[in-house]
N, C-alpha and C positions, 0 to 999 in steps of 0.2 A: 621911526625905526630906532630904535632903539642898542649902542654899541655896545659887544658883548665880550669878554675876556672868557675861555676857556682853562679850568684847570684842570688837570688830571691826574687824578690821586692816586698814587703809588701804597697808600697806607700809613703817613706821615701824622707823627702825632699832630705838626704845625702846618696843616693842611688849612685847616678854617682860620689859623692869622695872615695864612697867603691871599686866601678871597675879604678877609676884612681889613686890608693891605690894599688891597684893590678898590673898594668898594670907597674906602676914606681919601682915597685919588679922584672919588667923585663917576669911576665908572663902573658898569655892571660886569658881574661876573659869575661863574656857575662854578659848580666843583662838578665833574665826574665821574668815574670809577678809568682808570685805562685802559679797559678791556673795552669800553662800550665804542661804538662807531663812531666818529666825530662827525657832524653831519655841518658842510663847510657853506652855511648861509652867506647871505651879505652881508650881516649887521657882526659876523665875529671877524674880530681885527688882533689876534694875538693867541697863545696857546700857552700855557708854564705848565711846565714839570714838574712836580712835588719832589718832597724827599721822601724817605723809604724806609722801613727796619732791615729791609734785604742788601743787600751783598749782590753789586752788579756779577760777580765771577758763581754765584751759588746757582745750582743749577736749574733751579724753579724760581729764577727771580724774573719780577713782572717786565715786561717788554713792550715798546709800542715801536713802530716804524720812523723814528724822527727822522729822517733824510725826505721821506712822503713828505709830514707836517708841515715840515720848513718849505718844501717847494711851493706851498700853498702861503701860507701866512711865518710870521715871525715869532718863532721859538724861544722861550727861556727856560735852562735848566736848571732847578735848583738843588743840590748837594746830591742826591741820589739821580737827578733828574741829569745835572750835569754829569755826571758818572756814567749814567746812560747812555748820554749823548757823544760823550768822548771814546768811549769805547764802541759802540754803534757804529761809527764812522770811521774807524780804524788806528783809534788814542789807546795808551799804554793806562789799565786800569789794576792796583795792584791792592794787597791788602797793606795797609802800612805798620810800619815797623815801632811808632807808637802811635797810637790813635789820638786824634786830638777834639776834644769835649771842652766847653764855654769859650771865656774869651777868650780873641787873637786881635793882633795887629797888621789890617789889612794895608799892604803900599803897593800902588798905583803906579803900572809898571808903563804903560801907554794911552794918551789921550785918547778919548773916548767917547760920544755922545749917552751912554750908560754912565759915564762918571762928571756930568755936568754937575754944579754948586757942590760936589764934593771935596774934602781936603785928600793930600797925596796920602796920609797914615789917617787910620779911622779903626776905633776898637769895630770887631764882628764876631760874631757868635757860631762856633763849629761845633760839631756832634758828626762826626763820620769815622768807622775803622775803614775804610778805604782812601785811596788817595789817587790822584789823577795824577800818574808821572810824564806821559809827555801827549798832547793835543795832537789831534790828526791831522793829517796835510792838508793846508789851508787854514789853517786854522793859528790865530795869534794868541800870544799871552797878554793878557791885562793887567794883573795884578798876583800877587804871592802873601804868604804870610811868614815867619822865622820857621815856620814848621814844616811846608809842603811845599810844592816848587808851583803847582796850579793853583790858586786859590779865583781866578777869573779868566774866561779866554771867550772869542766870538771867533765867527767864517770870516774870515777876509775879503772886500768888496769882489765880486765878481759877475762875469756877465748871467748866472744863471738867475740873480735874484734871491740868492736862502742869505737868508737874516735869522743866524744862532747865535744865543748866548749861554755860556753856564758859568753858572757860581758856584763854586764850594761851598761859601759860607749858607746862612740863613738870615737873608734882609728881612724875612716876614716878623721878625721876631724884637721885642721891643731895646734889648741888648747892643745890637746892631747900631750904632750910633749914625746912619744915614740910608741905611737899611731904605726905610721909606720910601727916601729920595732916589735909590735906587730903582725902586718898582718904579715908583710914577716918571721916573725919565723910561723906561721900558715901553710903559704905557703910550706916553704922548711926544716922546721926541722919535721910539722905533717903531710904533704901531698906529700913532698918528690918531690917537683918541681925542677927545673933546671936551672928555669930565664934562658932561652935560647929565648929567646920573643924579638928579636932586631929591630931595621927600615933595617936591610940587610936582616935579617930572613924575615920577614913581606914581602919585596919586592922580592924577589926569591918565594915563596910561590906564592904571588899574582901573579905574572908574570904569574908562570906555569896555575893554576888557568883558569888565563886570559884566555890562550893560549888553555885551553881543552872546556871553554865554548863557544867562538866565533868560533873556528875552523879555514874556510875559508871564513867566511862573512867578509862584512865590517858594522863598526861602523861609526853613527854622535854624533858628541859631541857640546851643546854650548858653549863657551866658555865666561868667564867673567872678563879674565886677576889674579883672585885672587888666592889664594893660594889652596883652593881645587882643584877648575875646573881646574887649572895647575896641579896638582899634577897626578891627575885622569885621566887626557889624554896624560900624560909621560910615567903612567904605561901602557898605554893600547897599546901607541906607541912602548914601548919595549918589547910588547906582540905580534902585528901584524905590526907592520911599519906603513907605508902610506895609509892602508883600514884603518887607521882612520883618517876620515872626519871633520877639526872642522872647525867650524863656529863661528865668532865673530864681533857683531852687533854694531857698535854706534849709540847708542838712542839718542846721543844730551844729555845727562845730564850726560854722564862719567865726570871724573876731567881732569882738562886744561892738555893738551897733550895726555893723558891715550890712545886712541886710536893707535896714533903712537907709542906710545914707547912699548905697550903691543904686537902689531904686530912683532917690529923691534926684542924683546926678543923673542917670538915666532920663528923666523926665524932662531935664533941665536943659539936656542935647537934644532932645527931640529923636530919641528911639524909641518904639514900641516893642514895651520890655512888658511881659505880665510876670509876678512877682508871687511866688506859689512856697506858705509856711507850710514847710512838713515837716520838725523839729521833733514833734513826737513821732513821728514814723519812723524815722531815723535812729532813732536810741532807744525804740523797740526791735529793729532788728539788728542791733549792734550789741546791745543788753546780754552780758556774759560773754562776748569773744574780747582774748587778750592777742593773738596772733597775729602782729604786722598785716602780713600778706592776705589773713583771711578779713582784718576787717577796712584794708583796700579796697577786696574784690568786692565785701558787702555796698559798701560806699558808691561804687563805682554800677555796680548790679543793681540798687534801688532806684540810683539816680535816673538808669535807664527805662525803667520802668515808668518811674512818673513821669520823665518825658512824651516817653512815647506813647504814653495814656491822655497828653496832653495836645500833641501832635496830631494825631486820630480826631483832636474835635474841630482840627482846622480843616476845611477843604480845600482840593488843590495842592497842598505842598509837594512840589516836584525834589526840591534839592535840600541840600543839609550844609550851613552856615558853618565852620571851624576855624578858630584863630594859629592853626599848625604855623610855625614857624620853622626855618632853614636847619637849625642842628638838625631836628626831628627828622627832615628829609634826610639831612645827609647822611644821618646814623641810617635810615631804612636801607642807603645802598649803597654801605660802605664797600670798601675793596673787601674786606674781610664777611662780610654779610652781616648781620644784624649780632653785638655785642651781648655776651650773655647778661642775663635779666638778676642783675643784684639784689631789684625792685621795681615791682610794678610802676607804668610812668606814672609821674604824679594826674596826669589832665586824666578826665574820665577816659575812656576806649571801650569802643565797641559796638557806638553809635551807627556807622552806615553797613558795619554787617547785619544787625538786630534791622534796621529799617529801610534797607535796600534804597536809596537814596545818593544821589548824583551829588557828590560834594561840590561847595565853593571855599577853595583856600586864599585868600588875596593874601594873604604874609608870607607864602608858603616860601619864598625866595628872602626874605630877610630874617637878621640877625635881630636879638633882643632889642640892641642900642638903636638899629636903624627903625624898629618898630615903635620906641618910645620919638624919635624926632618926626616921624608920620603922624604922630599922633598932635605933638606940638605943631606941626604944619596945619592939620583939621582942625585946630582950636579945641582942641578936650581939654576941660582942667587939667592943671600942671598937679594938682592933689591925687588924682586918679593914675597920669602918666608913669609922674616919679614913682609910683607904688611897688614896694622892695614885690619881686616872687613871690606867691603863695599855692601852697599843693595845691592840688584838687581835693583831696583829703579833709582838706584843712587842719584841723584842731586836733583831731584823731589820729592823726601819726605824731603830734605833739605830746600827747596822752601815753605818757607807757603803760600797757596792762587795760583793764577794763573802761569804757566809757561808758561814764554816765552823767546825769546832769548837772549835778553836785559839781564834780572835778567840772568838767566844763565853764561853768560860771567861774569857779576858779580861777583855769588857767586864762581867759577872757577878760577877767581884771587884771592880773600878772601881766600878761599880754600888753594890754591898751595901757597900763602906766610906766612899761619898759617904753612903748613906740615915743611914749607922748613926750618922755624924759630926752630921748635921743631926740628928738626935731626941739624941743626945747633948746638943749648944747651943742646944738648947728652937727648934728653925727648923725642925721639920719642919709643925708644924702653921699654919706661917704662911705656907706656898706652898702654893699651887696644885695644883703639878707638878715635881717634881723626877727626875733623872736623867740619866747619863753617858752621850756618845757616842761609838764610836770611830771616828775621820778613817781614811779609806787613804790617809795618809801617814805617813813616819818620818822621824825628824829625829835629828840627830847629838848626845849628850848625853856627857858625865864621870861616871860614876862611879866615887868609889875612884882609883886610875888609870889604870882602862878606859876608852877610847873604847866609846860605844855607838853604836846606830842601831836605834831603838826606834820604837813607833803613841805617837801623842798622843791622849789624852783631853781630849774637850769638857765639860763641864759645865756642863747648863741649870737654870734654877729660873723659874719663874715667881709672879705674882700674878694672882689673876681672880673672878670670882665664879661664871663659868658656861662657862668656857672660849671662848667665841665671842673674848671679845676678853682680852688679855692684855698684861703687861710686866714686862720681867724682874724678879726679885726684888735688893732692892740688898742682898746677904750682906755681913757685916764682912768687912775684910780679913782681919782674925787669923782668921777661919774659911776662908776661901778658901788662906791661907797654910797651917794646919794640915793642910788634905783634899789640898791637891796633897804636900804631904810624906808622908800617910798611902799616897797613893795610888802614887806613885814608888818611894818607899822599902817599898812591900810586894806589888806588881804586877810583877815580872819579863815585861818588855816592854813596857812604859812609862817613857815617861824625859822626857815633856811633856805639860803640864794646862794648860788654857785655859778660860776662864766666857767665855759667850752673853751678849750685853747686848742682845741683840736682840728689840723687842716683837712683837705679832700685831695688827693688820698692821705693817709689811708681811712682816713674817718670819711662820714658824704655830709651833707649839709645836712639834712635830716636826720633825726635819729632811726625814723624807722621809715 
């Protein structure tokens, strides 16, 4: 059985550093909307409160029952959560008279078993216009900042058993200089967890898992060479063998080699992958659209089709293999419902409505990072693991304006001598996301004593931890100076190179 942390999302932008706060304490945790029912198994031992964009006094601000919660298990409120909590209970919740946003200087007004390996003064990170002025009866103060009189308060021992906490501040948040250490004494000194939450744990679990919901069916899987869809049909392989099916397409805009090398690894783990060129079908129904979004949906619309003409020759396939990982989920049910569409997701979609098929998620509950150290636990090459994001797209949203094969081969050597330069000067595992794009523009260049008129190459990189948010990466110059020489000087039809310094927001990683 497996110990489980509950959170419950108020709408907090720092909702997923609170579960991946949790998660790097070594225990499991779920995010879920606070409307939804809490259903109080044995294996959850804890409950935190999010923060909030609301305003506990505004009159549609979200509400749960914390005095219920707490009689069951032990409560942690965080900034909008503790707000909740103090005023719920009969605490003085007001708007305050200056808001107070980034650092503060948290002092430690009473020992504590929440403030173990803690110093008494410790920078912490606020973001609230409200403020907690006075804790409800029963209730002590813990700590203060120069600015607010509550910045930490719990229930006082009693014979009923509620174990609350609330923080003003926000420990999930990397600012918080003991933050962490916050959570995980929450975790294992008031909720008595075990950090038993490992990627060996996690993969024994899933396996079995696996192995009780497929039975004796067979699974199809797409496959995209990346580090989920890898991940994801390792587990499932060492759940049934060879009933699972994958399938892995080249669309003609993977990066230079990607097709073979991704197979020749596939062989080499011992998945049963069939490996299906359709390079020219793909840049025949792409041929003439310049539109983002329409040649997405083409991308996404083909690929299904060759699947599922592929799928048909298999008998038997009961279910349908996907490497979804936890944002994914959690955007589907957020507090707010599902975020409007800037852009189509990058991964195909559309798969189990088109083929009526009982999905298998085994990542569905983890985060990128925790997907890459499952995969280091399965022994997948560390060359596959480490592999920065790439769309489902591919190349084609790298491509401004029309694709076709020409620009392709292109941007596919731009590409492959940017990757190869960064792992060269130790920079590939320090971004994010890296990769070149080509502008439809051409600009006038010298070479030798040729006049040219050549495409320009863009060249992004970013930093992030989860992709949601991002900022460019600041490369040496001598490295930007080297790759735009590599790239000019060995790319015939190129004769201009430019770096993105542009973050997310307001830019996205992609351009299109």
């Amino acid at each position: 059985m497996t110990e489980k942390i509950l959170i419950l999302d108020f709408g907090s932008q720092y909702t997923q550093l609170i579960a991946r706060a949790v998660r790097e304490a070594n225990v499991y945790c779920e995010i879920t909307p606070f409307n939804k029912p809490v259903s109080f198994s044995p294996e959850l031992k804890g409950i935190i409160l999010s923060g909030s964009p609301f305003s506990v006094n505004d009159a549609n601000a979200p509400v749960v029952d914390v005095d219920a919660l707490s009689k069951k298990l032990p409560v942690l409120g965080i900034c909008y959560g503790a707000q909740l909590t103090a005023r719920a209970l009969g605490g003085k919740v007001e708007k305050s008279e200056k808001r107070e946003y980034g650092r503060a200087t948290l002092k430690i007004k009473k020992d504590d078993t929440i403030w173990s390996g803690i110093s008494a003064e410790s920078q912490v990170w606020m973001s609230h216009g409200d403020s907690i002025l006075e804790t409800p009866a029963g209730f002590e103060l813990l700590g203060t900042t120069d600015s607010i009189p509550v910045a930490a308060f719990r229930k006082k021992s009693s014979n009923d058993g509620q174990v609350i906490y609330g923080l003003q501040f926000h420990p999930e948040v990397y600012h918080s200089t003991y933050g962490k250490k916050v959570i995980r004494n929450f975790l294992v000194e008031v909720c008595g967890c075990k950090q038993d939450w490992t990627p060996a744990h996690f993969i024994n679990d899933t396996v079995a898992a696996l192995k009780k919901q497929i039975g004796e069916r067979k699974v199809i899987m797409a496959l995209s060479g990346g580090v989920d869809s890898t991940v994801a049909a390792t587990l499932i392989h060492k759940a049934i063998g060879d009933r699972l099916f994958g399938i892995f397409v080249d669309n003609g805009v993977l990066r230079k080699d990607e097709f073979e090398q991704v197979l020749k690894t596939y062989n080499e783990v011992g998945l049963n992958v069939k490996g299906l060129n359709a390079r020219e079908h793909f840049y025949t129904k792409l041929a003439g659209k310049t539109n983002p979004e329409e040649k997405r949906k083409i991308i996404g619309k083909t690929f299904i089709e060759i699947f599922d003409e592929e799928a048909h020759k298999i008998e038997g396939i009961g279910l349908l293999g996907q490497g979804t990982i936890y944002p994914d989920v959690i955007e589907s049910v957020s507090v707010h419902g599902p975020s409007v569409t800037i852009k189509s997701h990058h991964n195909v979609g559309g798969l189990p409505d088109k083929m009526h098929l009982e999905l298998v998620e085994p990542l569905r509950f983890l985060f990128k990072d925790e997907v890459r150290k499952v995969g280091i636990e399965l022994g997948l090459p560390l060359s596959m693991i480490s592999r920065h994001p790439f769309p489902g797209p591919g190349l084609a949203i790298r491509i401004l304006g029309e694709i076709t094969e020409e620009k392709v081969r292109l941007l596919q050597e731009a590409d492959a001598l940017y990757v190869k330069a960064l792992q060269s000067f130790g920079l590939y595992d320090k971004v994010w996301q890296a990769g070149a794009i080509l502008l439809p523009v051409k600009s006038v260049g010298v070479m030798g004593d040729e006049r040219t008129y050549e495409y320009t190459i863009a060249l992004r990189a970013v930093t992030s931890v989860d992709g949601m948010t991002a900022d460019w990466a600041h490369l040496p110059y001598e490295f930007l100076a080297h790759i735009s020489n590599e790239i000019i000087n060995n790319v015939r039809g190129i004769n201009r190179v430019v770096y993105d310094i542009s973050s997310k927001p307001p830019a996205t990683i992609e351009w299109e």
